[in-house]
N, C-alpha and C positions, 0 to 999 in steps of 0.2 A: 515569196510568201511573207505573212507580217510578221514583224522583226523586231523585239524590244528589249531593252539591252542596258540595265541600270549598271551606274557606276558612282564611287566615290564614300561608299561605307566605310568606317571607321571606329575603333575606342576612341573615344573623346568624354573628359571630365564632364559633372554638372556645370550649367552654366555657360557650358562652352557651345559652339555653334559649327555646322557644317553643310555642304550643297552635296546634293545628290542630283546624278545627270540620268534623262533615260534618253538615248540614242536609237530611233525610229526609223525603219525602214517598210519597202514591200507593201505600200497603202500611201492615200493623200492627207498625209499627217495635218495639212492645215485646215482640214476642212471636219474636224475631226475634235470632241470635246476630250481631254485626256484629264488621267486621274492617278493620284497616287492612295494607296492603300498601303495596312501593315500587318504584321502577325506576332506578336508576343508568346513566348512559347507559352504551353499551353491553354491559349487562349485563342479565338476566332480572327479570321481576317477581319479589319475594322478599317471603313471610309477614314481617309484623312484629309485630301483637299481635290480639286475639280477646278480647271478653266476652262471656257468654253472655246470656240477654235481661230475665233480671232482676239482673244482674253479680254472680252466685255465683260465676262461673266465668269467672278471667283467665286470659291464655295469651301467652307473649312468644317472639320467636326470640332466641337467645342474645345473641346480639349489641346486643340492646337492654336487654336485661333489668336491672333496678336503675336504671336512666336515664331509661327511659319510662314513662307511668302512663296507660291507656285505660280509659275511663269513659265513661259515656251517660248521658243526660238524658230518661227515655220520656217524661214531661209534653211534652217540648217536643221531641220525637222527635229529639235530635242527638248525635254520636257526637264524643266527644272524641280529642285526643291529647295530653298535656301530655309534652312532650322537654327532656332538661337532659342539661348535660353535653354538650354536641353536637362531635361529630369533624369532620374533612371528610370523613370515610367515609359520614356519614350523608346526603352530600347524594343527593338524588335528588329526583323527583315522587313524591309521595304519594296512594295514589288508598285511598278508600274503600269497601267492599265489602259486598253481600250476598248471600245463595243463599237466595231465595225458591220455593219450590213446583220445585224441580230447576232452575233456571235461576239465573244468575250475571249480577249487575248491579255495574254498576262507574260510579264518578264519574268527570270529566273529569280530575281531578286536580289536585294544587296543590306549585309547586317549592317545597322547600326546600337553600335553596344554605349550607354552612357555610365559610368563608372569612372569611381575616384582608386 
């Protein structure tokens, strides 16, 4: 079954920077556009970035954009996030995403807390 599997959340100061990994299984990850999303407590899950499945095609929400850099590995099926620059706006859980065959799969997710 499809299998999504972030890692790498962290407290990490403003300013400071971290990678977040999602670890894909149970589907043909390469051929496949993935995305990362977030959720700040009490607030909605919000788009953060998109590649498409050979990464011709980046896509960022504004608010990340110049700061974040999303990237994928198809050999070893895993989806990156490398974040710099980080506010405390940006804290939230980070879940990883895909839409396989009309259906929407989502990882369990992974905090990241920015705080001094």
């Amino acid at each position: 079954q499809v299998k999504l599997v972030e890692s790498g959340g962290a407290l990490v100061q403003p300013g400071g920077s971290l990678r977040l990994s999602c670890a894909a299984s149970g589907f043909a990850f390469s051929i496949y556009t993935m995305s990362w999303y977030r959720q700040a407590p009490g607030k909605e899950r919000e788009f953060v970035a998109s590649v498409s499945s050979r990464s011709y095609s980046r896509n960022y929400a504004d608010s990340v954009r110049g700061r974040f850099t999303i990237s994928r590995d198809n050999a070893k099926n895993t989806l990156f996030l490398e974040m710099s620059s980080l506010k405390p706006e940006d804290t939230a859980v980070y879940y990883c995403y895909a839409r396989i065959t009309m259906s929407d799969y989502w990882g369990q997710g992974t905090q990241v807390t920015v705080s001094s």
